[in-house]
Each structure stands twice: as C-alpha cells, then as structure tokens.
C-alpha positions, 0 to 999 in steps of 0.5 A: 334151670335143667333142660327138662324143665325149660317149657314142654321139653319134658314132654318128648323126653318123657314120651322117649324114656318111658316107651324105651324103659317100657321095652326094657323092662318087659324084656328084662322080666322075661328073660329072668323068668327064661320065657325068651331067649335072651338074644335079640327076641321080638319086642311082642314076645316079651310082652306075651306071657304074664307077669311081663304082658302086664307090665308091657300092656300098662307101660305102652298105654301110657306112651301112647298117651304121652304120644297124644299129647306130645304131637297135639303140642307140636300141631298147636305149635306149628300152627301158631308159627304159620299162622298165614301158611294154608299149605304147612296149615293143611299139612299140620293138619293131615301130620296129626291126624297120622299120629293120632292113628299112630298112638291108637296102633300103640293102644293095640299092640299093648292090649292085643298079644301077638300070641293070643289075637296075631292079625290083631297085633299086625294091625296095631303094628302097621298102625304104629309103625307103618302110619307113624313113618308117614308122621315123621315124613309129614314132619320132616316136611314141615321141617323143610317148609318152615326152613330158614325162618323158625327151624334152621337146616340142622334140624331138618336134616336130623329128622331127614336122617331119623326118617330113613333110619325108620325107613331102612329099618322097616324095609329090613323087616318086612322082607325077613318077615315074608321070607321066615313066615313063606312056610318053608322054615316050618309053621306056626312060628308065631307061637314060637318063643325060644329058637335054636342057632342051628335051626333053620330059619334063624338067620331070618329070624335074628334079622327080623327081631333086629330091625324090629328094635331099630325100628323102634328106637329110629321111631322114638329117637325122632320125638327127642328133636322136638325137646329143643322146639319145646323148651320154646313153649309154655303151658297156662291155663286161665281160672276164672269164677263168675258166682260164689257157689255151685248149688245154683246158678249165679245172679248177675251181680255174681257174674263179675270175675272173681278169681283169675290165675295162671298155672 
C-alpha cells in the first residue's frame, strides 16, 4: 500500500499539490502569453488577465474546498483524541473557526482580481493569510499540549518552524508592500504588470513578489505535516434502509433494517 493511500492522507496531500500546481500553472500561461514578467511577479498578476484568471479563479476554489474538508478532518481528530481536555477542546474549536475563515479568504481572492476589485483582494489576502497564520499558530499549540502522549516533539517543532517561516515571510512583505505603494515610486502600481530593472522601486517590488511566494508555499508546506496524522484515519459511512420504497412513507414492519454497509 502507497503512503497517499494509507487513511486520509490523501487529503492534505492533495490540498498541497493542487494549490501549488494552481499557482504554477496560471503562472506558466502567463508568461507564455508575455502578460508578466517572468521573474518573480505577484501571484495575483498571474492570475489577472484571461485566459490565466480563469484558470487561477476555478484551481483556488477547489483548494479552498480541500482546504475545508482537510482542517474539518483534523478538528474531528484532535477532538476524538482529547476527548477529556476542555482546553485542547476549546482550542480546537477556536483553530477551526480561524481556517474556515482562512479558506473563505481563498474564495475571494480567486474570484475578486487584484486589478478589477484591489480592496476586495486585500481582504481575501489578509484573510488567507493574515487569518491563516493564526490557524497554524492555534495548531502548533495543540501540537504542543498534545505532546508527548499522541504527537512526539518532532513534529511539534516542525510546524513551530513552518509557522515562523510564515511568520518572517509576512513580515517581509508588508514592509516592502508599505514602502513600494508609500507613492514616492510612482502611483497606481497596482495596475502595473511588467516592470523594468532600472526602474525605481523594483528592489521593493522583487522583495515583495518574493516573500509572497514564500509566504505561500511556508502556508502550504504546513498542511503536508498532517499526512502522517492522517494515515491514522479512516473514513466509513453507515447506509441503512428502514422501507423498500420512496414513494411513501414506510409501515412499521418496514422499518426493520434492511441494508447496512461500509464505504
């Protein structure tokens, strides 16, 4: 049996290798079609000009669906771990609520374009991220708490190192961020596609579009340490049948069970 099909492992692996191919493929179209230049551009302006924004906008709503269902699985998990630990419960609780958030950012930035609805974008971005980091750190946490008994300190120090490489990343980027849109390099750069080494301002800029990439491969290379806490898992659903047809309700000697199976 291969790794990705031991439990739900296959779960944030694919929550990994879509998002990332997501990123790569818009990117790839637009620098074929000469929309971007090809070092190091925001994410967001690959995924600005059609044909690229449709692919981007389609790949990122179903991330932020694998995104949902993958944190859902390790809320469940952590609960049936800790069943007798109203912090980690609460905790748990309060980490889900953060990456629901985090996915429904997801949502608006593949359907709200930097260049068409900018605030908009922002706000899914600080949703995504900003919200998300929170996530990973509420995780770490727990990764902490549930020390040594179900994790074991490698993998608590692993996302402790994810986190600040998040962490760092952000950081990174804000501040170039406030120091290339001040307005002393010019204004509307949000529009601006293709830029000049010459230029002013693109020392901000290449330090900008580079933590944004490193901020969101630290984002996603977080969820590839549940793969292991997810081969622990198994999904079955139970199917049960109480009459032999749906065009009325049933008798009471239909009721008895009729059918019951595991998927």
């Amino acid at each position: 049996m291969w790794w990705f099909q031991q439990g739900l492992s296959f779960l944030p692996a694919a929550l990994v290798v879509w998002s990332a191919a997501s990123f790569v493929f818009s990117y790839v179209t637009a620098i074929v079609l000469h929309h971007v230049d090809p070092l190091v551009p925001y994410i967001s302006d690959t995924g600005t000009i059609p044909p690229e924004r449709c692919l981007f906008g389609i790949m990122l709503n179903i991330s932020a669906f694998l995104g949902v269902a993958t944190m859902y699985v390790r809320y469940k998990q952590v609960c049936a771990l800790n069943p007798d630990k109203p912090t980690i419960i609460k905790l748990n609780k309060v980490a889900l609520t953060l990456g629901l958030m985090s996915c429904f950012g997801l949502c608006i930035i593949a359907n709200f374009q930097k260049s068409i609805l900018y605030y908009i974008h922002v706000l899914g971005a600080c949703l995504t991220f900003g919200v998300g980091a929170i996530y990973l750190l509420a995780q770490t946490v727990l990764s902490y708490l549930m020390q040594p008994e179900v994790h074991s300190k490698d993998i608590f120090w692993v996302r402790l190192t994810m986190f600040l490489w998040c962490c760092s990343s952000i950081v990174s980027m804000f501040v170039s961020s406030v120091v290339l849109y001040s307005g002393r390099y010019g204004t509307n750069l949000v529009q601006k596609l293709h830029w000049d080494p010459q230029e002013k301002g693109y020392t901000a800029h290449i330090i900008s579009t580079v933590s944004e990439w490193s901020l969101a491969f630290s984002f996603l290379s977080f969820f590839l340490t549940y793969i292991r806490d997810f081969q622990q898992i198994s999904l079955r659903a139970a199917v049960s049948l109480h009459g032999q047809t749906l065009h009325r309700a049933p008798g009471s000697e239909e009721r008895a069970l009729l059918t019951a199976g595991s998927i």
